[in-house]
C-alpha positions in Angstrom: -15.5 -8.8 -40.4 -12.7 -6.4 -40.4 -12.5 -2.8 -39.6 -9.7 0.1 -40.1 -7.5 0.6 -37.3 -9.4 -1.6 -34.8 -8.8 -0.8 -30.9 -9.6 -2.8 -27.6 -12.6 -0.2 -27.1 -13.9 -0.9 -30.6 -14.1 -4.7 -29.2 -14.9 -3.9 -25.7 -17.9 -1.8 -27.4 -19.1 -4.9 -29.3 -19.2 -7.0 -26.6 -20.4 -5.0 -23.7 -17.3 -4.7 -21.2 -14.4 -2.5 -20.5 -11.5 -1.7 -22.5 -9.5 -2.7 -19.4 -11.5 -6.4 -19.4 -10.4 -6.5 -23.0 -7.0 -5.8 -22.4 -6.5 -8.2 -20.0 -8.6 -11.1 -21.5 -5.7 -10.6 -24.7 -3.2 -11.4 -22.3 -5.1 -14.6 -20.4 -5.3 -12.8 -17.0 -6.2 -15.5 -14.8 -9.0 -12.4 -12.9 -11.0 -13.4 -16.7 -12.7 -16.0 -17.2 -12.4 -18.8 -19.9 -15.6 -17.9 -21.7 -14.5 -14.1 -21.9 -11.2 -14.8 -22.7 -12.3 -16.7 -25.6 -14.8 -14.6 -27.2 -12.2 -11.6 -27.0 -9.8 -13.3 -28.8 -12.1 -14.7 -31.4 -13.9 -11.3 -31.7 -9.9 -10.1 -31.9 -9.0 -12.5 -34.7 -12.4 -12.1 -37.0 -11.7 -8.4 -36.5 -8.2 -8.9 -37.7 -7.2 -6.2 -34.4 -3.3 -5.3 -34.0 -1.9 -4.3 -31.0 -1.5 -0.4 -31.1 2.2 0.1 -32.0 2.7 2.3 -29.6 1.7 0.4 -27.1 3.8 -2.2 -27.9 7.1 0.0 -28.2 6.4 0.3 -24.1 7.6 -2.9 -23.6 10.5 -3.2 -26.0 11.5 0.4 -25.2 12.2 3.2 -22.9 11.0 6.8 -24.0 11.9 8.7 -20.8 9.3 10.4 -20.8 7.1 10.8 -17.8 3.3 12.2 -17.7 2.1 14.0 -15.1 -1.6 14.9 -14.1 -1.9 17.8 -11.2 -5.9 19.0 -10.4 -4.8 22.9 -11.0 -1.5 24.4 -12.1 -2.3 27.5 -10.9 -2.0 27.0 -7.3 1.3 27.6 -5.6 1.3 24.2 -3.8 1.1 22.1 -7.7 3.5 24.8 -9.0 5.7 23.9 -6.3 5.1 19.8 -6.8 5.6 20.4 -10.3 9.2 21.9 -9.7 10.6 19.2 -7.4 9.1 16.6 -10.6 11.6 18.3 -13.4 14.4 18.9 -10.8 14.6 15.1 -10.5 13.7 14.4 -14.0 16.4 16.2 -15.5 18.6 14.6 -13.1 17.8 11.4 -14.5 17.9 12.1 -18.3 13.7 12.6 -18.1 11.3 14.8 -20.1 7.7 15.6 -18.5 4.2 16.5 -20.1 2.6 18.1 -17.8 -1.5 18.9 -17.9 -4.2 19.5 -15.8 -8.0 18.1 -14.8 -9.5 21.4 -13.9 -10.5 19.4 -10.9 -12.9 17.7 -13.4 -13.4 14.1 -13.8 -14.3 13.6 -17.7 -11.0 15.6 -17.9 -8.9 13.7 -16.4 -10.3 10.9 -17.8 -9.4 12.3 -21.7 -5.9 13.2 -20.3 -4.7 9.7 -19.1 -6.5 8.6 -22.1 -4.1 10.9 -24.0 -0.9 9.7 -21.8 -1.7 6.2 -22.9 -1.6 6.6 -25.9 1.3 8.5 -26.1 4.8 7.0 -25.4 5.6 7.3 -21.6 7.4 5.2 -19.3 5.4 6.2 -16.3 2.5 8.3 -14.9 2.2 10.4 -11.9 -0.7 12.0 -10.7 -3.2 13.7 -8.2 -6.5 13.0 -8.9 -9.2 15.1 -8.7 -11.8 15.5 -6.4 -14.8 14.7 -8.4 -12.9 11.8 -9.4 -15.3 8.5 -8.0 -14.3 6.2 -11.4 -11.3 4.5 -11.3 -10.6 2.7 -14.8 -8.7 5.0 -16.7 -6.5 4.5 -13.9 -6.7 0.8 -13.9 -5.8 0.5 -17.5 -2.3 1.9 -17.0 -1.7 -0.8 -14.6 -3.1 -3.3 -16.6 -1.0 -2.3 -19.9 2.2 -2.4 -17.5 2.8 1.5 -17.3 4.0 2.8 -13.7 1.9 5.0 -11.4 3.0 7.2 -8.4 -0.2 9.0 -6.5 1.3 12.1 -5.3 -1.2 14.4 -2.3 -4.1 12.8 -3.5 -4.4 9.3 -4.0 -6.8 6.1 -4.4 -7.7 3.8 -1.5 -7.7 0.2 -2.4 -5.6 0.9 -5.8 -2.0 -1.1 -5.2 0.1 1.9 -5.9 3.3 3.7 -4.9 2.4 7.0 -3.2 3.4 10.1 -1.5 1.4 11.7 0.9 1.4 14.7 3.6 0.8 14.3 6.9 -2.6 16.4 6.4 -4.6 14.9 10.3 -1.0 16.0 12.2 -1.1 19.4 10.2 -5.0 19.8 11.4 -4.3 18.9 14.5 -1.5 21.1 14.8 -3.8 24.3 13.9 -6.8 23.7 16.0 -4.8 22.9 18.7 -2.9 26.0 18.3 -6.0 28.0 17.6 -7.2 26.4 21.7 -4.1 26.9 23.0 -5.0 30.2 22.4 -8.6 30.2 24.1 -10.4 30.1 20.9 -13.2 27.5 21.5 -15.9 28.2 19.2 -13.5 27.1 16.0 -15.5 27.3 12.7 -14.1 24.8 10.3 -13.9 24.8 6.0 -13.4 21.3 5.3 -12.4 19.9 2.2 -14.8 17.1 0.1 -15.0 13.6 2.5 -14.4 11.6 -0.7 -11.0 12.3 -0.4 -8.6 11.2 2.0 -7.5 15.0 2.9 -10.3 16.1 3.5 -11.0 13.4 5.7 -7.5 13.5 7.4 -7.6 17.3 8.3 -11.3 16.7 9.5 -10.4 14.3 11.9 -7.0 16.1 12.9 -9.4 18.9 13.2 -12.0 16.4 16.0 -9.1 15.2 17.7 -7.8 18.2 19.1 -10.6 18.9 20.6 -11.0 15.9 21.9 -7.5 15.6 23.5 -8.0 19.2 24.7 -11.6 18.2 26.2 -13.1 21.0 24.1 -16.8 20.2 23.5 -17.5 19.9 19.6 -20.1 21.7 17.8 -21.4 19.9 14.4 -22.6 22.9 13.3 -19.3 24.7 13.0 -18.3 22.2 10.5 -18.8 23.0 6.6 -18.2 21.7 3.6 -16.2 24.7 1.7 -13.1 24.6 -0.2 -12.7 27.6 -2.3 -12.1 31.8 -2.2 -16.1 31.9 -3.6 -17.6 29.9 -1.3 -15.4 31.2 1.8 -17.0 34.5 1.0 -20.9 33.0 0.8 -21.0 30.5 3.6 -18.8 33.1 5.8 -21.4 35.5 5.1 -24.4 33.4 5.7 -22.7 31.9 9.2 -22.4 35.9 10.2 -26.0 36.4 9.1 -27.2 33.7 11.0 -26.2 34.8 14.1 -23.7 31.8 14.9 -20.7 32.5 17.2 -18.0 31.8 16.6 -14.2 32.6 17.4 -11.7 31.1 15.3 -11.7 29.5 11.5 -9.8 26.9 10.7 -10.1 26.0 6.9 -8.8 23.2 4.0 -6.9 25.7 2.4 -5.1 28.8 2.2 -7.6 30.6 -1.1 -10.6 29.7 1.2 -9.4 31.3 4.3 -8.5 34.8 2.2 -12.2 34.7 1.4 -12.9 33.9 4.9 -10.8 37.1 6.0 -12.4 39.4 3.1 -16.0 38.8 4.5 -14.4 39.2 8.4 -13.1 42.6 7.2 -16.2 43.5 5.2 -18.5 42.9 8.9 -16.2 45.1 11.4 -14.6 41.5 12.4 -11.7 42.2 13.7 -8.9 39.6 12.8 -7.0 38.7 15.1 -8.9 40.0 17.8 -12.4 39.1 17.7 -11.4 35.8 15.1 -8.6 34.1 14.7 -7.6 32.4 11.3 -5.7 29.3 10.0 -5.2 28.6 6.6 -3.9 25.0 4.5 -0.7 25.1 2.8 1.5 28.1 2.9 0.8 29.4 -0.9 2.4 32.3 -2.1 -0.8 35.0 -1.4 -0.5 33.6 2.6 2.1 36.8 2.8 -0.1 39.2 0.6 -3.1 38.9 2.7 -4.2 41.6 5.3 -3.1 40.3 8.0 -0.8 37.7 6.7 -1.8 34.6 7.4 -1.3 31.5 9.8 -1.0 28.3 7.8 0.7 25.0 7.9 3.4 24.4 5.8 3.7 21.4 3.1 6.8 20.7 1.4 5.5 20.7 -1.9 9.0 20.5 -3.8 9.7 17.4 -2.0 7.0 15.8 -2.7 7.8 16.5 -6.5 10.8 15.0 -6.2 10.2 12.3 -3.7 7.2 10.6 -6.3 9.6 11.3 -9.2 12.3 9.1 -7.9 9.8 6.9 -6.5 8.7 6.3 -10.2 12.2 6.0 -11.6 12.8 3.6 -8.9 10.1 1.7 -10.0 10.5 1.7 -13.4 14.0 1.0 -13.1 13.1 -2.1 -11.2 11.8 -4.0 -14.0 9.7 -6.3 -12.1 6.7 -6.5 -9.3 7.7 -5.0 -5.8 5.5 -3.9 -2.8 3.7 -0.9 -3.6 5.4 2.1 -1.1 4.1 4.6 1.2 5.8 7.9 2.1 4.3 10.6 4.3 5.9 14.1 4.6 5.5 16.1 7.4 4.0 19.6 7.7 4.9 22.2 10.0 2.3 25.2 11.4 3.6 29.0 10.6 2.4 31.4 12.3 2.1 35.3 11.7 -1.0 37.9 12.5 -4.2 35.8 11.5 -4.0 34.4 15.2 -3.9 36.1 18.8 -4.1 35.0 22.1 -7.0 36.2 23.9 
């Protein structure tokens, strides 16, 4: 048998397993087993498959060239993340291909698909939040190619990552938000398959429990977008449901949640009082401008970039690394003492 251009999916196809099982039953990983191992390669050999050249110039070669995966460009905080990437790439003699997910899993799947089988030395990326599949992540570890989760990253995948401090950031705005007398605190979280969301939810419980402020499950939604700030705001008005405060994932999904406030005769901040996620750009623009927690998205840019140098540079196996930035509540006219 023998086929043009054969790949490790054409054989993985043919035999009912992952490329990534494929991959590593080439290269007698002892996680395969004998049997596998063998019909791969025979499979391999009657198939007369090549390594992709491309591939293989990886491991004889350096390209410097990094590819990078954010979930949206357009958003100030990426923007930002993206900057403090080519800062430190240029430093280092480093070009970057940059492309999005749309916050869409098949996406991001055909992008790192794309990356890896292109010529890069390394990968960084946030995934997305529909993202519940992780072997087109997988693959790059198994083919030897660096990754560095930046913001958003996978649990149980041995990976060097940087993080913000997202439960201290939550914890810092509800708290603020009782401080000022506000007890009835709405919150927008973010989805609970990802560590941020989960991290400002519970920043978000703690306070309340450290402030002995009596929690009410129904002030907490799942809503993590300008669209849906302005629906479930709406419907929560409609409803009849006090409350005196919002709290939300984000800084787009609080704007909606001040649009709707305005729309009812809600005053903000006197009746309401509102705390946005991330400091973006349009946190100033608003009417009032808003209360947010700050996240040093620049430094995190650079901070995974020379994580990945570092580890690309090392040539070998070391412990995967951790680093957490902080973030630090700003406050203008969304909030008010009562």
């Amino acid at each position: 048998m023998k086929i043009a251009n054969v790949t490790i999916k054409d054989i993985a196809r043919l035999l009912d397993i992952s490329p990534s099982t494929v991959s590593r039953a080439l290269k007698d990983h002892p996680d395969i087993s004998k049997t596998t191992i063998e019909k791969v390669k025979q499979l391999a050999k009657e198939m007369h498959y090549r390594p992709n050249p491309i591939a293989l110039s990886l491991k004889s070669r350096k390209s410097n060239v990094i590819g990078v995966v954010v979930p949206e460009i357009v958003h100030y905080f990426f923007s930002s993340v993206i900057s403090g990437i080519e800062n430190v790439a240029q430093e280092h003699g480093y070009s970057v291909m940059f492309s999005q997910s749309s916050e869409d899993f098949k996406k991001e799947v055909e992008v790192c698909n794309t990356f890896r089988n292109s010529i890069i030395d390394g990968l960084l990326i946030s995934v997305s939040k529909t993202t519940d599949d992780y072997t087109h992540l997988q693959e790059f570890f198994d083919e030897g190619v660096p990754v560095v989760f930046f913001d958003r990253m996978v649990e149980g995948m041995e990976a060097d990552r940087v993080l913000m401090n997202d439960y201290d950031g939550a914890f810092q705005a509800t708290q603020y938000l009782i401080v000022e007398g506000r007890r009835r605190i709405l919150h927008f979280a973010g989805p609970q398959n990802r560590l941020i969301g989960q991290n400002r939810l519970k920043g978000y419980i703690d306070a309340h429990k450290r402030n002995g402020v009596v929690i009410d499950e129904s002030l907490i939604l799942q809503c993590d977008n300008f669209e849906n700030a302005i629906i479930e705001t709406q419907k929560i008005i409609d409803s009849g449901v006090n409350f005196d405060a919002v709290f939300t994932v984000n800084d787009f999904t609080a704007a909606g949640v001040i649009k709707i406030l305005a729309r009812n005769n809600i005053k903000v901040p006197e009746d309401v009082s509102v705390i946005g996620f991330g400091n973006d750009y349009m946190s100033e623009m608003v009417e009032p401008t808003l209360t947010t927690v700050s996240q040093p998205g620049f430094t995190m840019g650079e901070k995974a970039m020379e994580m990945l140098i570092s580890r690309i540079d090392a040539g070998k196996s070391i412990e995967p690394r951790i680093e957490v930035l902080p973030t630090t509540l700003i406050v203008r006219e969304t909030t008010k003492k009562r």
